[in-house]
PAPANU-535945 format. One record per residue (C-alpha): residue number from 1; x, y, z. Coordinates in Angstrom, 2 decimals. Example, Ala and Ser with C-alpha at 12.3 -4.5 7.8 and 13.67 -1.06 7.14 Angstrom:
! residues 2
  rodren       px       py       pz
       1    12.30    -4.50     7.80
       2    13.67    -1.06     7.14
This chain:
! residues 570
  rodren       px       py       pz
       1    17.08    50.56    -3.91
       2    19.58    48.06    -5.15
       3    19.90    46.48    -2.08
       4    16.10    46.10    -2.10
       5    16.30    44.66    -5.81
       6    19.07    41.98    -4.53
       7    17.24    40.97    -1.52
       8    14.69    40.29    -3.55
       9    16.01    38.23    -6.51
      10    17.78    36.15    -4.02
      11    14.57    35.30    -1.95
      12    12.84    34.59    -5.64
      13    15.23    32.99    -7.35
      14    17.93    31.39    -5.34
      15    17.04    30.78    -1.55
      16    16.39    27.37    -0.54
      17    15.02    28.35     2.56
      18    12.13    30.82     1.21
      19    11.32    27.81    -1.64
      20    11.09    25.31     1.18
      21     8.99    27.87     3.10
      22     6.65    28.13     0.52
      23     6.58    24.67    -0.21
      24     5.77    23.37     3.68
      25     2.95    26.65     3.59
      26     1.32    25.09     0.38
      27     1.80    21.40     1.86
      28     0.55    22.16     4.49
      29    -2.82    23.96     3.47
      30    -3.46    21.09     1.45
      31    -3.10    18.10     4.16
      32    -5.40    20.74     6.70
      33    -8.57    21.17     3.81
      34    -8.09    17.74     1.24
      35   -10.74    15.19     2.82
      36    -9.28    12.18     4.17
      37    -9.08     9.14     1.84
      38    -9.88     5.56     2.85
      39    -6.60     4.53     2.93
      40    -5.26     6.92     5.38
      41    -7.69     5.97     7.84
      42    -6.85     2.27     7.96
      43    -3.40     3.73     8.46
      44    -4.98     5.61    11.32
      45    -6.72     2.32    12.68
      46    -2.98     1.10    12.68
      47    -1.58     4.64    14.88
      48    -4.47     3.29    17.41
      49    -2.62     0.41    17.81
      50     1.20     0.60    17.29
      51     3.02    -2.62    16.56
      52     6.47    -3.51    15.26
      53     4.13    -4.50    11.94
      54     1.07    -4.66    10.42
      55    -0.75    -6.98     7.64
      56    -0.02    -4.75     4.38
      57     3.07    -2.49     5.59
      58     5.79    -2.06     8.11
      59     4.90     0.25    10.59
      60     6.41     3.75    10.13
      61     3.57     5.06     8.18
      62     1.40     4.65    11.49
      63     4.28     5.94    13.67
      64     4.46     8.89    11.82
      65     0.33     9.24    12.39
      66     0.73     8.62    15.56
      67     3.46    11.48    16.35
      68     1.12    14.45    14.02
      69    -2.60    12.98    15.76
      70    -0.88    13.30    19.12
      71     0.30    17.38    18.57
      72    -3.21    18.21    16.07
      73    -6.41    16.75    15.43
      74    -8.34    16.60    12.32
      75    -6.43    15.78     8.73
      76    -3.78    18.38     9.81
      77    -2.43    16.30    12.09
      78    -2.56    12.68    10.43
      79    -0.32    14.22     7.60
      80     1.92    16.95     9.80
      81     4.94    14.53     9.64
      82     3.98    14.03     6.04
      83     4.73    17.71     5.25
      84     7.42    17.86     7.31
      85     9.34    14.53     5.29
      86     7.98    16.16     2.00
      87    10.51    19.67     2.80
      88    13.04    17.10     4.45
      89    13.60    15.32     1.11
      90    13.43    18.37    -1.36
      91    16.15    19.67     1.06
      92    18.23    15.96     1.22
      93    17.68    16.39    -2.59
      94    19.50    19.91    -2.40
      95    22.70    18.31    -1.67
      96    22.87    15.34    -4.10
      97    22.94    18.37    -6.86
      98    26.65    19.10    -7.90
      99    28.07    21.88    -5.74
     100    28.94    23.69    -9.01
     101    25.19    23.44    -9.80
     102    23.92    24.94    -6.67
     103    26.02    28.42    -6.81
     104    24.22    28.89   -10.37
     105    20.88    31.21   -10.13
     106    17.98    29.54   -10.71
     107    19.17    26.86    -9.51
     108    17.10    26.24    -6.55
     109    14.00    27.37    -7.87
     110    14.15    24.83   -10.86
     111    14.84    21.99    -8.10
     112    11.64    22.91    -6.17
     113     9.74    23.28    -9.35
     114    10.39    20.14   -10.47
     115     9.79    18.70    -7.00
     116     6.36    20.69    -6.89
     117     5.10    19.58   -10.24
     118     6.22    15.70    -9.84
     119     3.18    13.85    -9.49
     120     5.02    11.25    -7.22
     121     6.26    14.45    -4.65
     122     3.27    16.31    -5.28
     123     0.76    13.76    -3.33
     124     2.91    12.30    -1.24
     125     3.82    15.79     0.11
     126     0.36    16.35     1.91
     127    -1.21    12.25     1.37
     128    -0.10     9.94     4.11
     129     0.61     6.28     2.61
     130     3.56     4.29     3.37
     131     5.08     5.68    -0.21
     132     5.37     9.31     2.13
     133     8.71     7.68     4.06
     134     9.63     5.52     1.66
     135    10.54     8.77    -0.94
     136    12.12    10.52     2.38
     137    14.50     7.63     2.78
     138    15.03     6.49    -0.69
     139    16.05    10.21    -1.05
     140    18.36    10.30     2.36
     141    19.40     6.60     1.15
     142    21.25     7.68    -2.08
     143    22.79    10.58    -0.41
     144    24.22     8.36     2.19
     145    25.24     5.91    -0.81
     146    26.83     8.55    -2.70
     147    28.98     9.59     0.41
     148    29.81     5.95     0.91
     149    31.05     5.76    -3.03
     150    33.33     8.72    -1.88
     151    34.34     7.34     1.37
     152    33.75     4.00     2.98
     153    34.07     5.19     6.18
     154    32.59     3.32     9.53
     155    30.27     6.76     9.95
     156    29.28     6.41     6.43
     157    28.91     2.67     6.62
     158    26.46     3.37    10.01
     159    24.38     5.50     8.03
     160    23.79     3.51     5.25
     161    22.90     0.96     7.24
     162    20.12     3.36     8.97
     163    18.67     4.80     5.83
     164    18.62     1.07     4.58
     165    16.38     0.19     7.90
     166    14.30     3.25     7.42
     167    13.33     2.23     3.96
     168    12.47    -0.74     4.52
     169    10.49     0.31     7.68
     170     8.66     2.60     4.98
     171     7.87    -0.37     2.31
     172     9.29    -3.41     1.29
     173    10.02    -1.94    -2.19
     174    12.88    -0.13    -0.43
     175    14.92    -3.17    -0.96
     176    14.86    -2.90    -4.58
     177    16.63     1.00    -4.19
     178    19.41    -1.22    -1.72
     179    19.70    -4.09    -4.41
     180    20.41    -1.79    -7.52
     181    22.14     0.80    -5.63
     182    25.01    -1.71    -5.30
     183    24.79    -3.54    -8.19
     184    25.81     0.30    -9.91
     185    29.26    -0.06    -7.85
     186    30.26    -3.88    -6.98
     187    33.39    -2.54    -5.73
     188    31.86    -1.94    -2.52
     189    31.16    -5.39    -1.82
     190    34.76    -5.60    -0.78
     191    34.68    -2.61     1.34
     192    35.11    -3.81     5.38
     193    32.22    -0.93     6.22
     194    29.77    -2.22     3.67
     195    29.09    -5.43     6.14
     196    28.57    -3.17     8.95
     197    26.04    -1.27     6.54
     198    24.55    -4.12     6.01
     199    24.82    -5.55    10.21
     200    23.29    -2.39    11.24
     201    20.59    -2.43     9.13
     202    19.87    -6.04    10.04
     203    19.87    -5.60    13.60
     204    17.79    -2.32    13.46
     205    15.08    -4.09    10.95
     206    14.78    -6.77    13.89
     207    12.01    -6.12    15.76
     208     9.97    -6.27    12.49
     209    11.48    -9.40    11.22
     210    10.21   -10.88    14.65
     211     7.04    -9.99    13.91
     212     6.96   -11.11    10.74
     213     7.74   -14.59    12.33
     214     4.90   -14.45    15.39
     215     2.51   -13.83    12.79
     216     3.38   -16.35    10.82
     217     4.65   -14.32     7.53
     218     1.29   -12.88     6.95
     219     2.56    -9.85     4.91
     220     4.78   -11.74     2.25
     221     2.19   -14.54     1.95
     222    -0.24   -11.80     1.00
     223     1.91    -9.69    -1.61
     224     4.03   -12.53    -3.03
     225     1.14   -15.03    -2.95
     226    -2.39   -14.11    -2.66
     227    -2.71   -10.94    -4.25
     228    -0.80   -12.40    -7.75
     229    -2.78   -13.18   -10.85
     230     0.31   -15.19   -12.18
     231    -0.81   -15.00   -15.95
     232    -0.11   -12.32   -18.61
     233    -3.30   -10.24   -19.08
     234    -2.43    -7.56   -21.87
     235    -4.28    -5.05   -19.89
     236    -1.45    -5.38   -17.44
     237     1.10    -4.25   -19.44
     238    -0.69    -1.49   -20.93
     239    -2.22    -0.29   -17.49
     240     1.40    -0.32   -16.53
     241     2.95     2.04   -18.86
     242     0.61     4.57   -19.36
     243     0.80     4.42   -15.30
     244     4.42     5.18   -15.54
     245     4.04     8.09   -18.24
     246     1.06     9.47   -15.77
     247     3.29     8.97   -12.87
     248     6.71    10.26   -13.54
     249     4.58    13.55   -15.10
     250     4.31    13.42   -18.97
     251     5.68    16.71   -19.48
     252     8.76    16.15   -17.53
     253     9.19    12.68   -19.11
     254     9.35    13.82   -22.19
     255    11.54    16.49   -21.50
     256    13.94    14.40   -19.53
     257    13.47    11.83   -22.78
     258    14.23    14.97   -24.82
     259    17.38    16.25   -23.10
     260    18.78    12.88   -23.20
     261    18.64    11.88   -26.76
     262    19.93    15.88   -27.48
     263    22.74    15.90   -24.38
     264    23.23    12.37   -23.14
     265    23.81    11.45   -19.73
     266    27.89    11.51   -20.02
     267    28.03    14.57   -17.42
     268    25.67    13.55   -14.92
     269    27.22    13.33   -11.65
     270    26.40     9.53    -9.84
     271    25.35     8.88   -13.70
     272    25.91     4.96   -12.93
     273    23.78     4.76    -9.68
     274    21.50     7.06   -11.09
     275    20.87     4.84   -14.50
     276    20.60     1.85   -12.05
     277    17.92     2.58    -9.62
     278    16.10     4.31   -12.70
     279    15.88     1.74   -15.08
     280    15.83    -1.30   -12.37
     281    12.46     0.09   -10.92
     282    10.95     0.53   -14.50
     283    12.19    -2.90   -16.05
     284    11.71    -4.97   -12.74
     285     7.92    -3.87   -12.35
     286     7.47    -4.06   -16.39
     287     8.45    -8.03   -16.20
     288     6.49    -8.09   -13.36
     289     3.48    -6.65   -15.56
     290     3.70    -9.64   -17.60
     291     2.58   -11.97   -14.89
     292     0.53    -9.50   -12.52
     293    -1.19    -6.07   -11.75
     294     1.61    -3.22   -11.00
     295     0.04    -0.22    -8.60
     296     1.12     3.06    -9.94
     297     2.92     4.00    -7.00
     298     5.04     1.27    -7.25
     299     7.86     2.98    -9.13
     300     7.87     6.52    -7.52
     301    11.54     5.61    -6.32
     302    12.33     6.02   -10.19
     303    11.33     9.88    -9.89
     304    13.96    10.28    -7.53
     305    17.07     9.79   -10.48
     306    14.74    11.43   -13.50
     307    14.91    14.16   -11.13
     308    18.42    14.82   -10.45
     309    19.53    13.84   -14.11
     310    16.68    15.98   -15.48
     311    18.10    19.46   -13.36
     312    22.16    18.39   -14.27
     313    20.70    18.32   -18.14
     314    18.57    21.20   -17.55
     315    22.01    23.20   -15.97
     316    24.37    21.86   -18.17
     317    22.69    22.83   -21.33
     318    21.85    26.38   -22.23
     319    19.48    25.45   -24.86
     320    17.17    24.17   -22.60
     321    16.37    27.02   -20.41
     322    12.95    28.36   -22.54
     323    11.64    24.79   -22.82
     324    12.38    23.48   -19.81
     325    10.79    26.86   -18.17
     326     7.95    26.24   -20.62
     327     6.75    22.93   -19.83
     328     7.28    23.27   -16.15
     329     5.28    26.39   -15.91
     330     2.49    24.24   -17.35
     331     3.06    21.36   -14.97
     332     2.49    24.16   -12.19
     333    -0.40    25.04   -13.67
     334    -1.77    22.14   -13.67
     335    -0.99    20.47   -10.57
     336    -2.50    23.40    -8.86
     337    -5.53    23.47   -10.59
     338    -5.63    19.68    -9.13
     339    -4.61    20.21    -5.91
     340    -7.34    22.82    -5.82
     341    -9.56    21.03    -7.23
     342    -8.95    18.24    -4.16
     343    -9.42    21.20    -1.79
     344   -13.06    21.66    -3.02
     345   -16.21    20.32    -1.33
     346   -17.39    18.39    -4.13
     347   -20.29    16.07    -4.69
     348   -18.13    13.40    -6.74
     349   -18.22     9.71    -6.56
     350   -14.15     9.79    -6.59
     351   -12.01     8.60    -3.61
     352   -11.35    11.82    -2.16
     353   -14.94    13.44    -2.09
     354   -17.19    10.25    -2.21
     355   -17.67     9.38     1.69
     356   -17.07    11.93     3.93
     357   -18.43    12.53     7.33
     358   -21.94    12.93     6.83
     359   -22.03     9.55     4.96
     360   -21.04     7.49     7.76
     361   -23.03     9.21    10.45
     362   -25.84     8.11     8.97
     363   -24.74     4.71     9.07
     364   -24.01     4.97    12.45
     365   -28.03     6.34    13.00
     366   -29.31     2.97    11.16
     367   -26.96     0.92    13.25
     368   -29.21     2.40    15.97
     369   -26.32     1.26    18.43
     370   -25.65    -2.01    17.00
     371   -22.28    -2.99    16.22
     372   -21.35    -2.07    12.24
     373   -19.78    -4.94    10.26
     374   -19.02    -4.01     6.34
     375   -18.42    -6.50     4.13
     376   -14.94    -6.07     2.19
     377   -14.30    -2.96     2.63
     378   -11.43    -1.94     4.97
     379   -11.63     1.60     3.94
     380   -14.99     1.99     4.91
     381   -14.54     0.18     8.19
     382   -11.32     2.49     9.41
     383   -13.50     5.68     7.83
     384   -16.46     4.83    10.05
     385   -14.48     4.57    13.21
     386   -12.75     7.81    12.26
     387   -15.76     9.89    11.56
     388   -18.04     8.64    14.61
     389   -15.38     7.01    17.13
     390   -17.09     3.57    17.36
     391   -15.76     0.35    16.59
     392   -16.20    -1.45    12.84
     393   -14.68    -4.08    11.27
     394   -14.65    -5.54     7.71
     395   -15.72    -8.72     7.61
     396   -13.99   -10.27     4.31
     397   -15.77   -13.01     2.19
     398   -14.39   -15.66     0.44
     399   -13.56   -13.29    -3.16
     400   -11.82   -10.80    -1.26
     401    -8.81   -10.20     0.39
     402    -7.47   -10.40     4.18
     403    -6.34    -7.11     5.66
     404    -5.11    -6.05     9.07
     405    -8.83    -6.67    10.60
     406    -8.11   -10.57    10.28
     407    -4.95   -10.34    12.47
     408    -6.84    -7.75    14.88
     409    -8.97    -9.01    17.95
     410   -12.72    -8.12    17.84
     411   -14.09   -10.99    19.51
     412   -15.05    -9.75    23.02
     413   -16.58    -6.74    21.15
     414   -18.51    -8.66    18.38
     415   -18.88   -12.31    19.01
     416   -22.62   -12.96    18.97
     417   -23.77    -9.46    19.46
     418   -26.25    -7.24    17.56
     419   -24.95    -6.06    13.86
     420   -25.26    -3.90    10.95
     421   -24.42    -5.70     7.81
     422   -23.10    -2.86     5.46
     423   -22.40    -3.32     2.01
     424   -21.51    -1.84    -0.89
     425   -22.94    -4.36    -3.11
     426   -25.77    -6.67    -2.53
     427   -24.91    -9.85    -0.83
     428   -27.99   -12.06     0.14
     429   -30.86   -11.01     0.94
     430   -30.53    -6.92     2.19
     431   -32.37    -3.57     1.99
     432   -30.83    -0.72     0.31
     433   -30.55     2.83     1.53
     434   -29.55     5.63    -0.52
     435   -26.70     7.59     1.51
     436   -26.78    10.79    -1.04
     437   -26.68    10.66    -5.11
     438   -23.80     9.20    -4.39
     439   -24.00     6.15    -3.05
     440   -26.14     3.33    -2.25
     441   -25.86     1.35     0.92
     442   -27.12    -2.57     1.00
     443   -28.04    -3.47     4.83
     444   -29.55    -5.46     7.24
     445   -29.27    -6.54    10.89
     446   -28.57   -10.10    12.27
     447   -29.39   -10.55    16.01
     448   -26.08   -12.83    16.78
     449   -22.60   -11.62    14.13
     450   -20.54   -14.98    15.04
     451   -16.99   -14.01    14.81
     452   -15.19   -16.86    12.95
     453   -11.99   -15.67    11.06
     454    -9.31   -16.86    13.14
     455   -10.69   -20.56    12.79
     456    -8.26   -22.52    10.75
     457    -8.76   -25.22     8.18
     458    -6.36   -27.93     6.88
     459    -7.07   -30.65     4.40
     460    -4.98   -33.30     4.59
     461    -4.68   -36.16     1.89
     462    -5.86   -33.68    -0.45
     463    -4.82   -35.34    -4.20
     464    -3.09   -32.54    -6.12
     465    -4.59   -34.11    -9.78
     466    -8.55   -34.06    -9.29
     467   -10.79   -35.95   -11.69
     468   -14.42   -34.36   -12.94
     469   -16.93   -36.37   -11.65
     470   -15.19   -38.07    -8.39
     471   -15.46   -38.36    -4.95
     472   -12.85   -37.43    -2.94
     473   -11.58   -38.40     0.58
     474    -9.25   -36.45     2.81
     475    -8.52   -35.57     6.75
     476    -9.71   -31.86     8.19
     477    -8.18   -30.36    10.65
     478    -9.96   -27.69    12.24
     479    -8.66   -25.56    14.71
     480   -10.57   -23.17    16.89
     481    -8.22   -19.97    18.63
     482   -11.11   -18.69    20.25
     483   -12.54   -18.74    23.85
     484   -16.33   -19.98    22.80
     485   -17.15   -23.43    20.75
     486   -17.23   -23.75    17.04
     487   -21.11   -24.64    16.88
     488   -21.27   -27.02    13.82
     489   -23.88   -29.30    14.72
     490   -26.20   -25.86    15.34
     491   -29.26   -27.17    13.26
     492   -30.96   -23.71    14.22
     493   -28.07   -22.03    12.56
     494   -25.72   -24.19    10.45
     495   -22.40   -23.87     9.82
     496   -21.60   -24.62     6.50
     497   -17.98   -26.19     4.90
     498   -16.76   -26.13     1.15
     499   -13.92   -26.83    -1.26
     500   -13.15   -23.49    -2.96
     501   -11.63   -23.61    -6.32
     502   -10.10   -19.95    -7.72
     503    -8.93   -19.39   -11.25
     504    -9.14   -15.61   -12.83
     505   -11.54   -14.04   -10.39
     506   -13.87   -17.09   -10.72
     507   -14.95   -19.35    -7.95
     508   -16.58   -22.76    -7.50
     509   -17.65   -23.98    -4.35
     510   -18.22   -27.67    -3.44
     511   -20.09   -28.92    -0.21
     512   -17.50   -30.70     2.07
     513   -19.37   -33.58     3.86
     514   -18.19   -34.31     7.64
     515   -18.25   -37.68     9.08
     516   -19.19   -37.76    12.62
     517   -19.46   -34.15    13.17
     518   -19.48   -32.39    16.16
     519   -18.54   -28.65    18.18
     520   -14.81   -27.67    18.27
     521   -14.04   -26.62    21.73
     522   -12.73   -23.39    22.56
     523    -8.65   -23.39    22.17
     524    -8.91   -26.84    20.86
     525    -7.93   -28.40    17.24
     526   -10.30   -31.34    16.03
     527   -10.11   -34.06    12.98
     528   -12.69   -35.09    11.05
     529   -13.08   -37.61     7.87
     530   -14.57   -35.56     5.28
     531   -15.30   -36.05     1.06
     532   -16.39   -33.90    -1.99
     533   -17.51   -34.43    -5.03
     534   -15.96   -32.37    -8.20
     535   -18.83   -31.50   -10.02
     536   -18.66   -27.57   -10.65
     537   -15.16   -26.46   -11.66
     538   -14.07   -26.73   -15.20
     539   -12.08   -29.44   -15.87
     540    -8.43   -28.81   -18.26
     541    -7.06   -26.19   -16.30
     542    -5.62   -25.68   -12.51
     543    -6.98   -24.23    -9.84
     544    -6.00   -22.35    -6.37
     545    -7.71   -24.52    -3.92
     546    -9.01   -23.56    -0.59
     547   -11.41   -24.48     2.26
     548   -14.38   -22.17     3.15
     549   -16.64   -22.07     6.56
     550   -20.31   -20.31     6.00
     551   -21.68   -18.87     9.08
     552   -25.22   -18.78     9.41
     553   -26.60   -16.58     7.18
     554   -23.48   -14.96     6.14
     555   -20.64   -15.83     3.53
     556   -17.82   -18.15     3.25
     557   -14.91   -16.93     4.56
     558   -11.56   -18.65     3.45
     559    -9.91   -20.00     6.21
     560    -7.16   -21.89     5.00
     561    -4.03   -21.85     3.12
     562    -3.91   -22.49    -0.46
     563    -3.03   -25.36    -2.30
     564    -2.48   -25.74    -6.35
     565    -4.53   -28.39    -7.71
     566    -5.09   -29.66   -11.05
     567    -8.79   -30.54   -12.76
     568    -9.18   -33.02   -15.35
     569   -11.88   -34.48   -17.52
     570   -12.71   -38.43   -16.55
């Protein structure tokens, strides 16, 4: 009987390997029965078509899609490796705990509990986003950092340098984790192994660089450029830290906030590196909150050290058994009522349980076998193809952003062929079809879909100080990729060209005249003596200025890179 009782109280209270059992079991019947989300199935649309990079991400979030849809079908297998990573870094975790820590009882179990009930673990354990690797590494990262600290070894130095490639194969944020992880310990600068870190890394983070390069630095132009509002907006700020309390889990916040006023972090094992990466991820992205929009997930890294300083408090003190037990029982309790909750088949206009199957098959039956085109909406373009196995793309207007669909080819597929225009918002002129109580789809059908976004746009001469009320002169270049002619003397179906002025999610177009006009050859670039007037955009303030082509019928599309400009009264 005792033996029984033993056996017993080890598997409950102090086996790794049972917890992590549990834990992949529970994982795992979430990623089989949670509906897919929009996101994962652009990811998907990326597994389909592996490259050393993509638009948004580097590409190991569609590798590891690519590996789980080739073993399963269905959800189950888009997020198997995502499971798999999830126990993989609760176990990495494991050993960054003190060894003194992990011989105590309880030990174990209040690891996995706090892994379970972290928001930041919790979806990215069954969710498949690039954030899913990015916590793996960061996690096998430090460990490797923290045996470097003890030993600078060539082996250690190797696998430093790996880890460091991995994250940043994940998500560029992984170079933040590499950044503060040595500013903790600048002694290792001088180390001999921390260059061949640092050349292994390189060299294994090639082939991506290289892409980056062939497509002419798409990615960073995006998330360093075009996506930044590059003003303070106070709904930033406070967007970000209620984001962080929300993220990091409330509860466990405030208990690590607790602990650490009471206890202090003096005993903490790695304190340094720990305090580092922690308060570097929350104080780089709340300066960047001053000047832009922070996405939650940004700072999940910064779980990582709250977690390991939280269970050293939690083991060091005695005092804090019956609280800490306290608030992470009702963290359990309510991240499984969530997680069940996501399970459910619910009729809810929420990312999870708004567009599901049904929703895009009938799409597919007003299409009526025409090619599907939806308008800024990359989510719904990847979900279509997932659901019904037929191609989509999202065709993205002047006030939205470029995805991967811009870099992808379509044009043998699409170019002047039969299309749905789909729509979650009326553009033009379009009927409207009620999906379910739901949703609402705007549509309608054009005979020829001209596929246009790979034409590029230049103005040259263009002043950089504009004056309300003048005409301006400059040079466009236009240059045409594609294998049929630019038609812009079509007077059956013209082609339209403007001068786009941005500022704070407003836009002013001006008609750009052409001199001389006439078709741009296939694989051919043309110049052309062109003027605008400024009549439209407010004057006193400046502007992000680029040049727009209207296809017949359709919307601008901007098709050239930005310039700053300046608008003035007379």
């Amino acid at each position: 009987m005792s033996e029984q009782k033993n056996f017993l109280e080890r598997f409950r209270f102090n086996d790794l390997r049972s917890l992590l059992l549990l834990l992949l079991v529970a994982n795992g019947i979430q990623a089989a029965f949670t509906p897919i989300i929009g996101d994962e199935a652009y990811y998907w649309m990326w597994s389909q078509r592996m490259d050393w990079g993509f638009f948004d991400h580097p590409p190991l979030v569609a590798l590891m899609i690519n590996i789980g849809d080739t073993l399963f079908s269905g959800t189950f297998g888009m997020r198997l490796v995502t499971v798999l990573f999830s126990v993989i870094s609760c176990w990495a975790l494991w050993h960054l705990i003190p060894p003194k820590h992990r011989e105590r009882p309880f030990s174990a179990l209040l690891l996995v509990v706090l892994f379970f009930v972290s928001p930041v673990f919790s979806v990215y354990g069954f969710i498949t986003t690039p954030d899913a690797p990015l916590l793996l590494f960061s996690v096998l990262y430090l460990w490797g950092f923290v045996n470097f600290q003890k030993k600078a070894s060539l082996r250690n130095g190797v696998l430093v340098g790996v880890m460091a490639a991995g994250l940043m194969y994940s998500k560029y944020h992984g170079v933040l984790l590499i950044v503060f992880s040595f500013l903790s310990d600048l002694s290792l600068l001088k180390k001999r192994n921390f260059y061949v870190a640092t050349l292994v890394g390189l060299l294994l983070y090639t082939p991506h660089l290289l892409w980056l390069y062939e497509n002419d630095f798409a990615t960073f132009k995006y998330h360093l450029v075009q996506r930044a509002d590059r003003e303070f907006k106070l709904k930033n700020v406070s967007a970000y830290l209620l984001n962080c309390v929300l993220l990091l889990n409330p509860l466990l916040l405030g208990l690590f906030v607790w602990l650490w006023v009471k206890e202090g972090t003096r005993t903490v094992i790695n304190r340094r590196l720990y305090l580092w990466v922690f308060w570097g991820f929350l104080l780089f992205f709340g300066f960047s909150s001053l000047r832009d929009h922070v996405e939650p997930q940004w700072i999940a890294i910064a779980a990582l050290p709250m977690l390991l300083m939280l269970h050293h408090l939690t083991m060091e003190w005695s005092g804090s058994k019956k609280p800490v037990k306290a608030l992470a029982l009702a963290s359990l309790g309510l991240i499984v009522l969530v997680r069940i909750f996501l399970m459910l088949p619910l009729q809810l206009k929420d990312p999870v349980h708004e567009k599901g199957e049904a929703h895009f098959k009938k799409i597919d039956s007003l299409a009526q076998g025409r090619n599907v085109v939806f308008v800024n909406t990359f989510q719904d373009a990847s979900l279509y193809t997932y659901f019904t196995g037929k191609p989509a793309i999202s065709h993205n207007v002047f006030f939205y952003r470029k995805n991967q669909y811009d870099l992808w080819h379509y044009e043998d597929d699409f170019h002047n062929r039969p299309a749905l225009i789909a729509s979650n918002y009326r553009i033009g002129a379009m009927d409207t079809l009620r999906i379910d109580k739901r949703s609402l789809l705007h549509w309608r059908y054009v005979e020829e879909f001209p596929m246009v976004e790979k034409i590029q746009l230049e103005a040259v001469g263009m002043e950089k100080v504009l004056q309300k009320g003048n005409e301006y002169h400059i040079t466009l270049t236009i240059k045409n990729p594609y294998d049929h002619v630019l038609p812009l003397t079509d007077k059956e179906h013209p082609y339209k060209l403007h001068v786009l002025f941005h500022k704070r999610k407003k836009y002013h177009l001006e008609p750009l005249i052409i001199e001389d006009l006439s078709d741009v050859p296939p694989k051919s670039i043309m110049t052309f003596k062109a003027s605008f007037m400024m009549k439209k955009a407010p004057a006193d303030t400046d502007y992000d200025l680029y040049l727009t082509l209207r296809p017949p019928d359709l919307t601008d599309l901007r098709l050239s890179e930005m310039k700053k400009v300046d608008v003035v009264v007379e």
